[in-house]
C-alpha positions in Angstrom: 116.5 77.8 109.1 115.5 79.5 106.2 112.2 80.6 108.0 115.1 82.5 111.0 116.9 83.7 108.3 113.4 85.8 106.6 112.0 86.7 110.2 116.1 87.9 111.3 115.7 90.4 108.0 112.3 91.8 108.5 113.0 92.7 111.9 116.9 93.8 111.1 116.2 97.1 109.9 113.0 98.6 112.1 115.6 97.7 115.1 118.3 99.6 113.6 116.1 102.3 113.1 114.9 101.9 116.8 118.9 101.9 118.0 119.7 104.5 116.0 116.9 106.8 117.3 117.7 106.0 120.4 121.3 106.6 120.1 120.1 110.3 118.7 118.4 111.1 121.6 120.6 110.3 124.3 123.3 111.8 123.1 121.1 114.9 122.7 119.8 114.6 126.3 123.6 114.2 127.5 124.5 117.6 125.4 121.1 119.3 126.6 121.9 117.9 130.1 125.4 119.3 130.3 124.4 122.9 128.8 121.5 123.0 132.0 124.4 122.7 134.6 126.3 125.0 133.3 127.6 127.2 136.2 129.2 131.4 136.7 132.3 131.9 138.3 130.8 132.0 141.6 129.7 128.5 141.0 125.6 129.7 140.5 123.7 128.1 137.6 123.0 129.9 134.4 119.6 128.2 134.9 118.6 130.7 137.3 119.0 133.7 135.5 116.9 132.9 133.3 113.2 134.2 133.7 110.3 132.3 132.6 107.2 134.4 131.2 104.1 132.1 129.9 102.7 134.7 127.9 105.6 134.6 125.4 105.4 131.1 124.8 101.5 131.4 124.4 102.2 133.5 121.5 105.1 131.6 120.3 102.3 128.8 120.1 99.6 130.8 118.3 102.5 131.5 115.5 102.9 128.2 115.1 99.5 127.4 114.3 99.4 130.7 112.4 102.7 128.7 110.6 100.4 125.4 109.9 97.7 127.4 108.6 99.6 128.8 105.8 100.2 125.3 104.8 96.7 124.4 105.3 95.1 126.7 102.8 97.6 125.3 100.4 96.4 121.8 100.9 92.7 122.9 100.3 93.9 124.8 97.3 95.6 121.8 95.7 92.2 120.0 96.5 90.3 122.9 94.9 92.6 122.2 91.5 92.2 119.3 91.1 88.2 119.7 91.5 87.3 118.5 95.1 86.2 121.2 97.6 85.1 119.8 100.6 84.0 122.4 103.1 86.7 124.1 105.1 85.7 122.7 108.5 86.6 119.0 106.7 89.7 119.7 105.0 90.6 122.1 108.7 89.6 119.2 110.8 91.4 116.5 108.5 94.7 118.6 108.7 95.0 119.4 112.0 94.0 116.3 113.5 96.8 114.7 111.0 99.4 116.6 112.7 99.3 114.1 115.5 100.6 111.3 113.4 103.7 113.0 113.0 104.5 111.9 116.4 104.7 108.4 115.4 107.6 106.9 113.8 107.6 107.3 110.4 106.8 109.7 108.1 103.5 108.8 106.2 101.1 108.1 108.8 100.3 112.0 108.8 99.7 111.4 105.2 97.6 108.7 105.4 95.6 109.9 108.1 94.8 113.1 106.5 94.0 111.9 103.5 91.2 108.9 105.3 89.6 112.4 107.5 89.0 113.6 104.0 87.9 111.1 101.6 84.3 110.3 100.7 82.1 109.8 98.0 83.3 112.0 95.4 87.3 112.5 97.3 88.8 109.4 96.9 92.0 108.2 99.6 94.8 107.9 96.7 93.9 111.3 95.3 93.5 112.8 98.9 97.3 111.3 99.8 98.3 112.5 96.9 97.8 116.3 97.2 98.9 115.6 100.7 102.6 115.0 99.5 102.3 117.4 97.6 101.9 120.0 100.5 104.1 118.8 102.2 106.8 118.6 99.9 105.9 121.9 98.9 106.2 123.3 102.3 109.9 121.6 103.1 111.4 123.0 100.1 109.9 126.5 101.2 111.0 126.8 104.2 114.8 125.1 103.0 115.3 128.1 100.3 114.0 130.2 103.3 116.6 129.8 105.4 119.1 129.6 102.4 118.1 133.0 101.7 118.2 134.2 105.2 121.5 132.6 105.4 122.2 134.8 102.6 121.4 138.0 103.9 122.2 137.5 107.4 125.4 135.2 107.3 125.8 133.4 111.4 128.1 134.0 113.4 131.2 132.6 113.9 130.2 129.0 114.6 131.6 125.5 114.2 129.4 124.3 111.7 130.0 120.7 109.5 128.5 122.4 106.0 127.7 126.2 105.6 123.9 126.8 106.4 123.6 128.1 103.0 124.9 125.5 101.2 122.6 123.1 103.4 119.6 125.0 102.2 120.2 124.8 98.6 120.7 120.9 98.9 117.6 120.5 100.7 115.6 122.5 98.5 116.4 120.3 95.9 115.8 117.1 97.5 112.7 118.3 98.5 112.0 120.2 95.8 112.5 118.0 92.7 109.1 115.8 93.0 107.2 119.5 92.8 108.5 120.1 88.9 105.4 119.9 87.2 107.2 117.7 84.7 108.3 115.6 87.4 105.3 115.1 89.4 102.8 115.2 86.5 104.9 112.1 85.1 104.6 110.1 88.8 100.9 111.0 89.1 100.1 109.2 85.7 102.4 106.2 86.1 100.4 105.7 90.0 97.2 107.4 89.4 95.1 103.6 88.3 97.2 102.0 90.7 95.9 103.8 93.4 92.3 104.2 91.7 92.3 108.2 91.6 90.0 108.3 89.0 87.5 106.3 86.8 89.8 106.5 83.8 89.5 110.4 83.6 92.7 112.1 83.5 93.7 114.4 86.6 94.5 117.9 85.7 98.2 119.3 85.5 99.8 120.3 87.8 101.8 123.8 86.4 104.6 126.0 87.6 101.7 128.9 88.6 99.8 126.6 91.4 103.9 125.7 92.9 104.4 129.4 92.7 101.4 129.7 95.0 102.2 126.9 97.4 105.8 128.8 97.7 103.9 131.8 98.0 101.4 131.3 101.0 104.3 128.6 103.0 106.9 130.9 103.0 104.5 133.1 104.6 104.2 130.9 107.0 107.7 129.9 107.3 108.4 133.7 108.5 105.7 133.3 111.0 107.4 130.7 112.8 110.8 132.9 112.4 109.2 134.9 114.5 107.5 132.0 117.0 111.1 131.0 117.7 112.2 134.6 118.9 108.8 134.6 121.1 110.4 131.5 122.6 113.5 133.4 123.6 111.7 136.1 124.7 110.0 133.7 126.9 113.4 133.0 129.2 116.0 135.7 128.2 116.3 138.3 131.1 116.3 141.1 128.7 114.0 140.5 125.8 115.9 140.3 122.4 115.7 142.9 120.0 113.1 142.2 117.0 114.8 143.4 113.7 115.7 142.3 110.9 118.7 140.4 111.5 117.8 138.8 114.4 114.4 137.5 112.6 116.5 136.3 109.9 118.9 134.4 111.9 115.5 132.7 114.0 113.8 132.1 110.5 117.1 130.3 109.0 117.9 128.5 112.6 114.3 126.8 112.1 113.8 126.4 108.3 117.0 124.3 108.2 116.3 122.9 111.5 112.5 121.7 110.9 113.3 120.6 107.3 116.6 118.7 108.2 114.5 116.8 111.3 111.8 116.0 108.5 113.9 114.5 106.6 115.1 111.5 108.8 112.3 109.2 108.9 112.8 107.3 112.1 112.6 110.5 114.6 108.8 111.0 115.1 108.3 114.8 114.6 112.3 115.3 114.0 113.0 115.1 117.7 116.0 115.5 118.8 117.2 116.0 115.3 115.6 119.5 115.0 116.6 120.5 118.7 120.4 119.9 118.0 120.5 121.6 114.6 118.8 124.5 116.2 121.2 124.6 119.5 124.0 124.6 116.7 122.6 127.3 114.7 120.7 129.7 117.4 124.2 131.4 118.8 123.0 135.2 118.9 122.1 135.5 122.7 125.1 135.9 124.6 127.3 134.5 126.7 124.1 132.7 128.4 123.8 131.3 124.8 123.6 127.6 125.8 121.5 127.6 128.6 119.1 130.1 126.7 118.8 128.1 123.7 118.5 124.8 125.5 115.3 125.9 127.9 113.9 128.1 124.9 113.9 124.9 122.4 112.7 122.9 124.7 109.6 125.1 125.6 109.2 125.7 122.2 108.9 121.7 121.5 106.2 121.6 124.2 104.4 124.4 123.3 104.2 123.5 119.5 102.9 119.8 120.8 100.4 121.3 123.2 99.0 123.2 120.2 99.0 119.9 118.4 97.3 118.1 121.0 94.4 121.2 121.7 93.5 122.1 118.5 93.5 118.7 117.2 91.4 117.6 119.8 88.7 120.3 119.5 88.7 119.8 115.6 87.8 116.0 116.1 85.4 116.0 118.9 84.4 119.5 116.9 80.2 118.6 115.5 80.0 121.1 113.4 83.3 119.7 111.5 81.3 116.3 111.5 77.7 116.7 110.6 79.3 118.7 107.7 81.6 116.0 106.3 78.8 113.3 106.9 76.5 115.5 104.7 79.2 115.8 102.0 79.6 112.2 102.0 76.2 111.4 101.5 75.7 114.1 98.4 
């Protein structure tokens, strides 16, 4: 009995989490579904006014990786501070690649797989994770107060929203953004550092306000690059291109911040989806009176041109030898 009772509560929760996924994305499908059949007067889907140009969502792509690359230098800068350099084909190879275990339920496997491209002889795994978290913490909070300070400038429109956008940013830059005080951080990273065998006894440097600055710096960067993959992605399927200004980049570069951050943070949805493509459909109401079916088709496309650009460049960087035969010779220094 009590053996039922152990094996009923390890498996309670992952199922819950499965269920509740599940539940997600259906009722996202149903809502996507029902915005693709919407109809004119004359009983002709909105689907086919829509036009479909490839070259749009080529470049919507290429931001994106532009986007990940912003938070890749980071990465290899955190590395640099804390005295590892590995050459940049490892720590490119090692990020990249990573970015396909975000498709797989549960946030740390990105980590964790990252960090074991990466280690070696003088880099070891808990210090590689470490940094890791860092990043990526440090990118999440960016792109939060991002969109809280697009939100700012460029308020949305009239829309039936739960929690103002603004207000949604601030809280998520402080969830995420609490672990990056140096005081904060500084304190976890000597309570875990023997635990996870960072070092031989010597103490890690500091983490300081300067090198979070910079992480802010180079991410948000990168955050306004992918403001502007999303309105590639419109242009993509709009009939008439959408103007690029200011307020319309704005409105993209909150839409996305919030949406990418907010699907981050539920740990059951591998790569946020659904989560992300529902906040964004709620957010991304600029467009017209096609709005729905526009938003729909362009956040789907978006989705599968950001994996395809997952899947590519990940794939060349692993198969890459150059990437290889360099991180076998650091290994062996």
């Amino acid at each position: 009995m009590h053996s039922m009772e152990s094996d009923w509560k390890r498996w309670a929760w992952p199922l819950a989490k499965l269920l509740f996924a599940a539940a997600i994305l259906v009722g996202v499908s149903w809502q996507f579904y029902s915005d693709l059949t919407q109809k004119d007067r004359d009983g002709r889907p909105l689907l086919y006014d829509l036009r479909w140009q490839p070259g749009w969502l080529a470049l919507s792509a290429l931001l994106y990786v532009a986007f990940l690359s912003s938070s890749c230098w980071y990465w290899r800068r955190l590395l640099q501070h804390f005295g590892k350099v590995p050459p940049p084909s490892v720590t490119t190879r090692a990020y990249f690649v990573s970015q396909l275990g975000k498709y797989v339920p549960g946030k740390a496997w990105s980590l964790l797989l990252r960090g074991g491209l990466v280690r070696d002889a003088n880099l070891r795994f808990g210090l590689a994770v470490l940094t890791c978290f860092y990043e990526v913490l440090t990118t999440m909070a960016s792109g939060a107060l991002a969109a809280a300070i697009a939100f700012i400038i460029e308020p949305p429109a009239a829309l039936d929203l739960y929690m103002s956008p603004v207000l949604a940013g601030v809280l998520l830059v402080g969830l995420c953004g609490v672990p990056l005080l140096p005081a904060v951080f500084n304190r976890i990273v000597g309570r875990i550092a023997h635990r996870l065998h960072v070092e031989n006894g010597a103490p890690l440097p500091k983490v300081d306000l300067w090198l979070l600055l910079q992480g802010f710096a180079a991410t948000m960067c990168g955050w306004g690059l992918l403001g502007l993959s999303v309105w590639a992605g419109f242009a993509a399927v709009l009939p008439e291109r959408p103007p690029l200004d200011l307020a319309i980049w704005l409105r993209c570069l909150g839409a996305i911040g919030l949406a990418y951050v907010g699907g981050f943070l539920i740990p059951f949805l591998p790569a946020g989806l659904g989560g992300r493509e529902v906040i964004l459909r709620r957010l991304l109401g600029y467009t017209g009176s096609e709005a729905p079916v526009a938003i729909v088709v362009s956040v789907l496309l978006m989705r599968l041109a950001w994996t395809t650009a997952d899947v590519i460049l990940a794939g060349i960087l692993y198969l890459s030898p150059t990437a290889k035969y360099r991180q076998n010779d650091h290994v062996t220094e």
